[in-house]
N, C-alpha and C positions, 0 to 999 in steps of 0.2 A: 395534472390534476383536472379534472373534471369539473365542468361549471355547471349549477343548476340555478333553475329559478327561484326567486324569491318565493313565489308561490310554492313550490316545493318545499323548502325550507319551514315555508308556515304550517305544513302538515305533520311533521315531526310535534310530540307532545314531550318538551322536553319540560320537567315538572319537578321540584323541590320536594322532598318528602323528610320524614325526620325517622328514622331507626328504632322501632320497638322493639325487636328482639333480633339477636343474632345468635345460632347455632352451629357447630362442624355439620356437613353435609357428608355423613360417613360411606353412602354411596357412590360420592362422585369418583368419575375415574380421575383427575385432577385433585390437588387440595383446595376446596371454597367451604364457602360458609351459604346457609339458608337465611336469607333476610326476609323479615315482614317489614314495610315501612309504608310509614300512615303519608300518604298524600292528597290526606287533608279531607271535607267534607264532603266534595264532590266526586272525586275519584276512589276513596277510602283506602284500607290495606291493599297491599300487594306483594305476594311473596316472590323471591329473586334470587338465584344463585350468581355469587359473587367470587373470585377466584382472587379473594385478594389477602388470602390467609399468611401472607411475607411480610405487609405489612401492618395488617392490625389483627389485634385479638378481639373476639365477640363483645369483651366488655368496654374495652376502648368505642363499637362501633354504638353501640345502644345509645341513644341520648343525640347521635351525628346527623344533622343535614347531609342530604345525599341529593344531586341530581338524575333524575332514571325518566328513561323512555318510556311511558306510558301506553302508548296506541299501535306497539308491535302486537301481531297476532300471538297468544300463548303459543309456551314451546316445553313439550316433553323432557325435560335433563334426567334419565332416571327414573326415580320413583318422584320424582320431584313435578307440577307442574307450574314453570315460572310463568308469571304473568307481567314481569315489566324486564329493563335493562338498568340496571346500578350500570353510571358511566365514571370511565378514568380512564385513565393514562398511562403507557408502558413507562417506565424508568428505564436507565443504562444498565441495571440487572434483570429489563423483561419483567418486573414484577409491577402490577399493577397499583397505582396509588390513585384516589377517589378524586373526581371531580366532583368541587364541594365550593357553595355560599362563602365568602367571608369574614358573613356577619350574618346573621339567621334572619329570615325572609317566612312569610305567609305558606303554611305548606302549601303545597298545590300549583304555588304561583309559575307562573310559565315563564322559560326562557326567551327574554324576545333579541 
């Protein structure tokens, strides 16, 4: 594993948002969903393809804290321009499950 400095570490925008809408992303060559999730007043929406349609449905996602990477450069998926990173975790089936708050937190607020 690779060690990096704290100061690197600090540069990552890792940010709380909360799930205002979820959609099938019927382009994707993969199964995801389109996310918009509000991170809050200073950051605002951000829309995100998310590959994690095994384990939730759009309506379970609406309403969810979600932690996403902010300060990645936009990336083309398709017809789609994402502008942040929904983060998670592979399970022992490869399916992705959401790295999420415990307890609901400030959107915006940052991982420290």
């Amino acid at each position: 594993m690779e060690t990096i400095a704290w100061d690197d570490f600090m540069k990552v925008e890792l940010r709380v948002g909360r799930v205002i809408s979820a959609e099938v992303f019927a382009e994707a060559r993969r199964p995801a969903y389109v996310l918009h999730v509000d991170y809050g007043p200073e950051i605002g929406i951000k829309k995100s393809s998310a590959q994690i349609t095994h384990q939730y449905t759009p309506e379970e996602l609406v309403g969810r804290q979600v932690v996403g990477v902010v300060n990645f450069p936009k990336k083309q998926i398709g017809p789609l321009m994402s502008e942040a990173l929904v983060t998670g975790f592979h399970n022992e089936a490869n399916e992705v499950v959401l790295c999420v708050p415990d307890k609901d937190v400030p959107l915006g607020a940052k991982l420290l």
